[in-house]
C-alpha positions as MATLAB code, in Angstrom:
seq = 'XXXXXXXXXXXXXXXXXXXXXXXXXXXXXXXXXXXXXXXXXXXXXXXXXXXXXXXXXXXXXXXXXXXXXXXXXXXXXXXXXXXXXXXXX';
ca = [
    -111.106  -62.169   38.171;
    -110.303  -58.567   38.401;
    -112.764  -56.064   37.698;
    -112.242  -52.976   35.494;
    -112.586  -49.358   35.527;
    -115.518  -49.194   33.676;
    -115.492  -47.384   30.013;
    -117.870  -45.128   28.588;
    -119.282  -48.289   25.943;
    -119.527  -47.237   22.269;
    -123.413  -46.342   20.837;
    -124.985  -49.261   19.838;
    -128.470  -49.535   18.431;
    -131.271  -49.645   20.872;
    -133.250  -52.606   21.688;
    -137.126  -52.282   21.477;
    -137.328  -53.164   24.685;
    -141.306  -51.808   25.017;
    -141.835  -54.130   22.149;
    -140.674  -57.174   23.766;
    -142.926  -60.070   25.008;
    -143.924  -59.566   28.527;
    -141.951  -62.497   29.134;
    -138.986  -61.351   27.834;
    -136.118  -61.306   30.391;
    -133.343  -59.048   30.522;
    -129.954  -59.136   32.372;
    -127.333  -56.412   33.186;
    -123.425  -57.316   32.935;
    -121.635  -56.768   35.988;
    -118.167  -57.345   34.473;
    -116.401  -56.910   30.634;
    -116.868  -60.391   29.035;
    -114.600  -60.199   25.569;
    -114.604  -63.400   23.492;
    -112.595  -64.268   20.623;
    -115.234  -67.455   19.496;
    -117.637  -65.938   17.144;
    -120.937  -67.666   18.904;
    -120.503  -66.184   21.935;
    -121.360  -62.490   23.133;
    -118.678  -59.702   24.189;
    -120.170  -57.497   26.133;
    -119.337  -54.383   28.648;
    -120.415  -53.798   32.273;
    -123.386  -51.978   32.319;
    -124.771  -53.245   29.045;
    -128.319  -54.738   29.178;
    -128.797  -58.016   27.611;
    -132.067  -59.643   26.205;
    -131.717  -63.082   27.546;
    -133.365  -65.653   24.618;
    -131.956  -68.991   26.080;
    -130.619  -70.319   29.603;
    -128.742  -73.912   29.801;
    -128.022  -75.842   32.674;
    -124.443  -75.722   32.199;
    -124.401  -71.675   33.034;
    -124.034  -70.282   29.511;
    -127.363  -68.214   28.605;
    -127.742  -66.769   24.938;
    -128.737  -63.455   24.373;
    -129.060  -60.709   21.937;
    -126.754  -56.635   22.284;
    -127.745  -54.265   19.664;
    -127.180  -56.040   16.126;
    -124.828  -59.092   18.073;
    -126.352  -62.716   18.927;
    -124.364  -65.506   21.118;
    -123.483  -67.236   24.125;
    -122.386  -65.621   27.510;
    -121.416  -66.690   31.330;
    -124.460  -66.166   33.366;
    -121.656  -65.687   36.154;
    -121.126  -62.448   34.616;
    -124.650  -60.828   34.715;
    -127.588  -59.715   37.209;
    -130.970  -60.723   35.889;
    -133.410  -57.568   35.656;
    -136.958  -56.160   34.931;
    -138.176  -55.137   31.567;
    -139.069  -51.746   33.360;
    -135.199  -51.696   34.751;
    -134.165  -52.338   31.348;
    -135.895  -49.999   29.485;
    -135.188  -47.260   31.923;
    -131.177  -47.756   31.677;
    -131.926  -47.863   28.052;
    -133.446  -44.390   27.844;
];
């Protein structure tokens, strides 16, 4: 799959990351994923993702902002809550 020139992403609201459970794990996307099914995710690279749920079958569910769904793990780097926050700020 191609990759894109990236794009400056549109403002979305911040995720209390500092507020998350130490367990929490977080994930950055290394490619544009853009889905037309409404229970998945559509993300941009760069974004940070709060991973809630990981399946065998390589499709993880996470929250952006205000959006919930699915995503391709394929598409993402797991890392830190430190990492996280610091890309956040």
């Amino acid at each position: 799959m191609p990759v894109r020139a990236p794009r400056t992403p549109d403002p979305v609201p911040t995720p209390r990351i500092a507020d998350s459970d130490p367990n929490s794990e977080f994930c950055r996307a290394l490619y544009d994923y853009q889905s037309t099914d409404m229970s998945c995710l559509s993300f941009r690279q760069h974004d940070v993702i709060h991973v809630l749920n990981k399946v065998e079958t390589g499709w993880w569910d996470g929250i952006l902002g205000d959006a919930r769904g699915w995503f391709p793990s394929n598409y993402v780097t797991i890392i830190s809550a430190e990492e996280a926050a610091a890309q956040q700020s």
